[in-house]
N, C-alpha and C positions, 0 to 999 in steps of 0.2 A: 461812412457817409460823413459827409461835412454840413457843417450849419452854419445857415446864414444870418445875418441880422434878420432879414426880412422873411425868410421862410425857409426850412430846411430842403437838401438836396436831395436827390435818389438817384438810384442808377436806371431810375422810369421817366427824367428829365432829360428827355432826348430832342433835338430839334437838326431837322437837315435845311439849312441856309441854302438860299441857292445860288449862292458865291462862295467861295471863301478861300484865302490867303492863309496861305501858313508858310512862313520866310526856311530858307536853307537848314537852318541853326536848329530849328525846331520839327525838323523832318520825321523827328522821332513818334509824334504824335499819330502818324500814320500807321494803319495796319493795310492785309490785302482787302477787309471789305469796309472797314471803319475810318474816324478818326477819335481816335481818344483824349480829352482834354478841348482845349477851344483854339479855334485859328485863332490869329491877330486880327483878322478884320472879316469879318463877314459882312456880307449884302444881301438885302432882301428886294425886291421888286413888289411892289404894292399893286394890289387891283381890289376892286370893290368886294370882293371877295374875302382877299387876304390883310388888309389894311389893319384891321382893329386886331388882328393875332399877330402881326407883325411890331405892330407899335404898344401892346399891350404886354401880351404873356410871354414872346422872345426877347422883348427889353428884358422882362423881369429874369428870366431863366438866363439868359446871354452877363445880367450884371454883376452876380454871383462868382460868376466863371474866369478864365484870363483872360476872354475878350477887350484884345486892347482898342478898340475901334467898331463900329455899326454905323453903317448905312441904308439910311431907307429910300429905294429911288421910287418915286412917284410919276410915272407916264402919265396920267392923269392932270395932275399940274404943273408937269414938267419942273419936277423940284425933287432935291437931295437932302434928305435932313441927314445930319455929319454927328457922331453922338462918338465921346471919344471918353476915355479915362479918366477921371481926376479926381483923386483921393479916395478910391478904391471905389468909385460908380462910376454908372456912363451918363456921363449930360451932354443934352444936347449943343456943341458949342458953337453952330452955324447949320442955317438951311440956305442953299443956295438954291435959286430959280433961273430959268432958263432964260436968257437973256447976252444978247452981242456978247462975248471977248468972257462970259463964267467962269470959270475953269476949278474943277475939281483936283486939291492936293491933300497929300496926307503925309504927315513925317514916318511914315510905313512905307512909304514909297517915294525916298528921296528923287526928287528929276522929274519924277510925270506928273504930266499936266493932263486930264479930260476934259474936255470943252463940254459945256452939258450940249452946245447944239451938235454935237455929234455925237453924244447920248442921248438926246431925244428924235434925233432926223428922221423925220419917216420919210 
């Protein structure tokens, strides 16, 4: 088990994202019914529901871990909070909201662009 600044790990600190990226390179991480270790970038999708355990206890569990990147999409206010790496935590370093010409990038995904109005289009 490894420890953390902020509170030790177990192997009972499970969370299933309901995105997640994990590049060529790190393929390894994959089993036939798990992933072992953390994608590069998970996403979570917020509802009234799941907002406060998204933004609370899988920040806390996801910052620990090699998640290099999280993203929280909010349909509710059509907004992205973009929470990425920097000196060994995730902060949040941009929320982008839904508005003309947005467009979601990450250095995780060199070339694409997501326009949020075609993340939020209903």
């Amino acid at each position: 088990m490894q420890e953390t600044a902020s509170r030790p790990r177990s192997t009972f600190d499970v969370v299933e994202p309901d995105l997640r990226f994990i590049p060529d390179g790190r393929m390894r991480v994959l089993t036939d019914k798990h992933v072992r270790g953390a994608p590069d970038l998970v996403v979570e999708i917020a509802s009234q529901d799941t907002r406060r355990r998204d933004e609370g206890v899988k920040l806390v569990l996801y910052e620990p871990a090699d998640v290099v990147e999280y993203w929280i999409v909010d349909p509710d206010t059509e907004s992205v909070h973009v929470y990425r790496r920097r000196g060994g935590r995730l902060a949040c370093v941009q929320t982008l909201v839904r508005e003309p010409g947005a467009q979601l990038t990450s250095p995780l995904l060199p070339g694409a662009a997501l326009a949020l109005d075609a993340i939020f289009e209903k």
